[in-house]
SEBAZA-540085 format. One record per residue: residue in three letters; x, y, z of N, C-alpha, C in turn; chain. Coordinates in nm, 3 decimals. Layout:
<rs>
- ala	X	Y	Z	X	Y	Z	X	Y	Z	A .
...
</rs>
This chain:
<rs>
- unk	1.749	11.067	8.974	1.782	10.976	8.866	1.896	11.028	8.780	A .
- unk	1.958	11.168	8.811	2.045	11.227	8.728	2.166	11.133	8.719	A .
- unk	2.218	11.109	8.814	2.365	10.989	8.849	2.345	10.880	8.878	A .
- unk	2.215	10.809	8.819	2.192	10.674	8.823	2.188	10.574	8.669	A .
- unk	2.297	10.524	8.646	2.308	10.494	8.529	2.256	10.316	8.517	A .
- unk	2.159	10.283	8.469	2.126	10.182	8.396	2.174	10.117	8.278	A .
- unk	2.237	10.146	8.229	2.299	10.103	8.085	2.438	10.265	8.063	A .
- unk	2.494	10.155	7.936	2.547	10.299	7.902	2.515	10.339	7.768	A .
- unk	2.375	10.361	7.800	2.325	10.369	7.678	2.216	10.508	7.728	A .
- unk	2.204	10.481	7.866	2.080	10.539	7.949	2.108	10.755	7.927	A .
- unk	2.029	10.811	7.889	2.014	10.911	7.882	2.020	10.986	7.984	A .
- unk	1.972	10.955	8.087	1.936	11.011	8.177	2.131	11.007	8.317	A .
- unk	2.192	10.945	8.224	2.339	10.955	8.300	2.448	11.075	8.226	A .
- unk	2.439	11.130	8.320	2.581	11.251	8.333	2.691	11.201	8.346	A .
- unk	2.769	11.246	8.290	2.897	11.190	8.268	2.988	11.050	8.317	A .
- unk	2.866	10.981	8.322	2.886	10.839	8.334	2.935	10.800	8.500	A .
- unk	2.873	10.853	8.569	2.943	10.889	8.745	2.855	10.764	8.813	A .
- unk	2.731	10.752	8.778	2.633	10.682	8.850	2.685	10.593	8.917	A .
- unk	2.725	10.513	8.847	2.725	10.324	8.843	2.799	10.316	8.883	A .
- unk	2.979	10.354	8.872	3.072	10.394	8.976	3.086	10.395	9.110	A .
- unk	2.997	10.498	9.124	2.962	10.575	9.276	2.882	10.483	9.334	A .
- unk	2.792	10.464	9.277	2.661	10.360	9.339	2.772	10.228	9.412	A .
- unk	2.845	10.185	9.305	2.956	10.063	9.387	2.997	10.091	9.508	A .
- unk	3.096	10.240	9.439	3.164	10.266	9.568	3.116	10.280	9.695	A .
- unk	3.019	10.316	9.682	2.918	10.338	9.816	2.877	10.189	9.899	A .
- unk	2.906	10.127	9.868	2.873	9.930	9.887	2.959	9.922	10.059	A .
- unk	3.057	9.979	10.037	3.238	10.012	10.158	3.150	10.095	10.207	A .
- unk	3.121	10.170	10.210	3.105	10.297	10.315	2.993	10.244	10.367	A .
- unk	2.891	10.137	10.338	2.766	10.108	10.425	2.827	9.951	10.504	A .
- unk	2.956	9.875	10.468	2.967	9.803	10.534	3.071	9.844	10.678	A .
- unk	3.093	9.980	10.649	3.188	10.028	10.715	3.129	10.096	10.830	A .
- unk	2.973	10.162	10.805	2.885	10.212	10.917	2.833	10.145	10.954	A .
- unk	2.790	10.019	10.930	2.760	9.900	10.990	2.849	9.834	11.106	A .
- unk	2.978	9.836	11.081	3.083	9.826	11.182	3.128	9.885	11.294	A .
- unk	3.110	10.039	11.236	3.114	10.133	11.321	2.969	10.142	11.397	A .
- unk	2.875	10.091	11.384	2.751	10.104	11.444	2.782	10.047	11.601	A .
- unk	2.803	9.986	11.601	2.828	9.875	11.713	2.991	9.862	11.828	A .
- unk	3.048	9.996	11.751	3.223	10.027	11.858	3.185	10.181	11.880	A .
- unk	3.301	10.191	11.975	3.276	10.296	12.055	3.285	10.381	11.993	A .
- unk	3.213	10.532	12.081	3.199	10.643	12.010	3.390	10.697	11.924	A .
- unk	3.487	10.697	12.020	3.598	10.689	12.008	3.634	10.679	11.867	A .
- unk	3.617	10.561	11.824	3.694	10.505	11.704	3.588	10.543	11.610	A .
- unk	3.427	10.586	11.614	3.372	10.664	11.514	3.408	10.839	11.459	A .
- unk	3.493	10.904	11.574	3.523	11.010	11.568	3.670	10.983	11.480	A .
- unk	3.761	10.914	11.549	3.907	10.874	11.459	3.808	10.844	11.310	A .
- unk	3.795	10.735	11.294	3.732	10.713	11.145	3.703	10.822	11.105	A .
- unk	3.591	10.941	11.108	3.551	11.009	11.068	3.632	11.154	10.981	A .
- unk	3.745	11.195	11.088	3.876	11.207	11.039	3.909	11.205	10.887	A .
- unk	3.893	11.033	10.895	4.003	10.977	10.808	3.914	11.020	10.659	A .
- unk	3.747	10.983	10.709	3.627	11.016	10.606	3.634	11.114	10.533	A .
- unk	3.612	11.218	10.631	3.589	11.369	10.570	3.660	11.411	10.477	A .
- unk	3.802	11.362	10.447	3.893	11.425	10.387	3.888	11.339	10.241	A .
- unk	3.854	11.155	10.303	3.948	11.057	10.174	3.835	11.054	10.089	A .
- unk	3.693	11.053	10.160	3.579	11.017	10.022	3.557	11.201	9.960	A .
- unk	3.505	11.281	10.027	3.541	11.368	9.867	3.643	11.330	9.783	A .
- unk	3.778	11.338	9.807	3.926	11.308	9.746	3.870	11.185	9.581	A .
- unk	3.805	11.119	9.667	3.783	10.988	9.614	3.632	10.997	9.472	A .
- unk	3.581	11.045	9.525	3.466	11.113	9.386	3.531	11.208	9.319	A .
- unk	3.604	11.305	9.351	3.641	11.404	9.278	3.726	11.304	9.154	A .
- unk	3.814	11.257	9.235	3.854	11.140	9.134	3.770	11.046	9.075	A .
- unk	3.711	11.003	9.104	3.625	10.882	8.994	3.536	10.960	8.878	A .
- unk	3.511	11.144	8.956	3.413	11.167	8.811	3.535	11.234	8.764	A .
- unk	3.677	11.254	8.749	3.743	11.320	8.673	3.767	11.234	8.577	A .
- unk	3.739	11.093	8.570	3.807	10.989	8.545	3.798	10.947	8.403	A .
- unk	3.830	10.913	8.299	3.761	10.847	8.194	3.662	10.733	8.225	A .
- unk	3.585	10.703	8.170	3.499	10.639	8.168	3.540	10.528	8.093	A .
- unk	3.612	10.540	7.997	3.668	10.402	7.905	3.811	10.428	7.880	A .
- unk	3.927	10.366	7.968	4.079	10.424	7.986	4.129	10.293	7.894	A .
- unk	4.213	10.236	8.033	4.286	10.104	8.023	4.399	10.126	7.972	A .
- unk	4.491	10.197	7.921	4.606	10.212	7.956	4.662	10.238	8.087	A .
- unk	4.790	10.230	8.092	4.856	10.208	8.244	4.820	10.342	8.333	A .
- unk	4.855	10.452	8.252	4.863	10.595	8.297	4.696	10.634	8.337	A .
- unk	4.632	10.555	8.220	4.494	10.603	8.226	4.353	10.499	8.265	A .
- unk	4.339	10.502	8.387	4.269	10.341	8.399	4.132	10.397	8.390	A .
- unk	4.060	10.283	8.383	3.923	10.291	8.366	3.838	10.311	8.491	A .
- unk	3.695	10.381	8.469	3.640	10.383	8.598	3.619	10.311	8.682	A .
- unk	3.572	10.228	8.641	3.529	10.091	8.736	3.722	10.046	8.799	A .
- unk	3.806	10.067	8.722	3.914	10.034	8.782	3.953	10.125	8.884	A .
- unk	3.953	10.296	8.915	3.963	10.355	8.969	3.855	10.325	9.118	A .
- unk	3.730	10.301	9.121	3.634	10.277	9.194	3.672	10.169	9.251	A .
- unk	3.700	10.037	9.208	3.753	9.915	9.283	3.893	9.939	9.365	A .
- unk	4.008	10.002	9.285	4.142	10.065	9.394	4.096	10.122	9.468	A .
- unk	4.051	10.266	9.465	4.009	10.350	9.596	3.913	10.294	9.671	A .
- unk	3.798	10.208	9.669	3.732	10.100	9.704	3.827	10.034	9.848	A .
- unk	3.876	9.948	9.733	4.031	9.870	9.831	4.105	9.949	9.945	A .
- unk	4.154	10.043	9.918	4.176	10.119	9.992	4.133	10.188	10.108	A .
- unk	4.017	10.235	10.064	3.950	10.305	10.177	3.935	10.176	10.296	A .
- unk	3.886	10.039	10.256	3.822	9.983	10.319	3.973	9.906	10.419	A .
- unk	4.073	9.888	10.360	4.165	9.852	10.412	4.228	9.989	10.515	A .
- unk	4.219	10.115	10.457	4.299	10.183	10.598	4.155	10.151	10.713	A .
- unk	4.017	10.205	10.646	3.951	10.199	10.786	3.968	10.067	10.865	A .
- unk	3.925	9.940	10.799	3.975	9.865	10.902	4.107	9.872	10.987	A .
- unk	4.234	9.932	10.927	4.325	9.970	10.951	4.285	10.028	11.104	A .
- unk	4.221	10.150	11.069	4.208	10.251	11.192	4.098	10.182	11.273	A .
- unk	3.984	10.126	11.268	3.950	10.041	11.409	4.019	9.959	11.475	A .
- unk	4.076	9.889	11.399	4.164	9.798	11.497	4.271	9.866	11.561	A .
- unk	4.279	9.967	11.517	4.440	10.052	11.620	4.414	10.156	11.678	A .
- unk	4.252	10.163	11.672	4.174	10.217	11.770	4.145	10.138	11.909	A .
- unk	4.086	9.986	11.834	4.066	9.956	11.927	4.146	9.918	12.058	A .
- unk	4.232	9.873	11.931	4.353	9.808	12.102	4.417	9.958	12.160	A .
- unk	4.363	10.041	12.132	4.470	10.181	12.195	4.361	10.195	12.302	A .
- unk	4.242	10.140	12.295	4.121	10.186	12.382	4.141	10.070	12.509	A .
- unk	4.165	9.944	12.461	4.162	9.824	12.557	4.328	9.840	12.597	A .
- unk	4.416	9.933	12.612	4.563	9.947	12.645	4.520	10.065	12.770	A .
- unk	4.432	10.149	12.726	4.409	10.266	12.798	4.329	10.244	12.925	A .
- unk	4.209	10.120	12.924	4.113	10.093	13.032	4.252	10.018	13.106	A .
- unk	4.327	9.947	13.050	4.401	9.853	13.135	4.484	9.940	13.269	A .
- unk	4.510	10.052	13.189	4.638	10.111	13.299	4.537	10.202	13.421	A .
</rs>
């Protein structure tokens, strides 16, 4: 319950990371869901891309202010929705240019 924030009022939240994270995590289960069902192949490429971008990606959201909104300094939930966007756009990115590299390779 330490990083599970209910309010922001809730005591029991550390530096306001919960509610953030809890979102961000929404992409990464529609993304193993996808990957559930393609080849081992393009779960190993993805994985790659994983290991490196989601630490990258918390380290950033808990460095983050919690209440920004200037240009330089955005807010969490704004940081969580970009890197959000992102992640979910390269991985689809990388299945699909997995896949057709896989259906190019059976062909020859």
């Amino acid at each position: 319950m330490i990083f599970f924030c209910t309010s922001e009022y809730d005591n029991l939240c550390i530096f306001d990371i919960g509610q953030p994270l809890l979102f961000g995590f929404g992409q990464l289960g529609i993304i193993f869901l996808i990957l559930r069902f393609l080849p081992k192949e393009i779960f190993k490429a993805w994985l790659w891309f994983a290991s490196w971008y989601i630490p990258l990606a918390v380290i950033w959201i808990i460095s983050t202010p919690a209440y920004g909104g200037a240009f330089l300094s955005p807010s969490k939930e704004g940081v969580v929705l970009a890197l959000g966007g992102i992640y979910m756009a390269v991985s689809v990115l990388i299945i699909i240019i997995r896949l057709l590299f896989l259906k190019l390779k059976k062909r020859k």
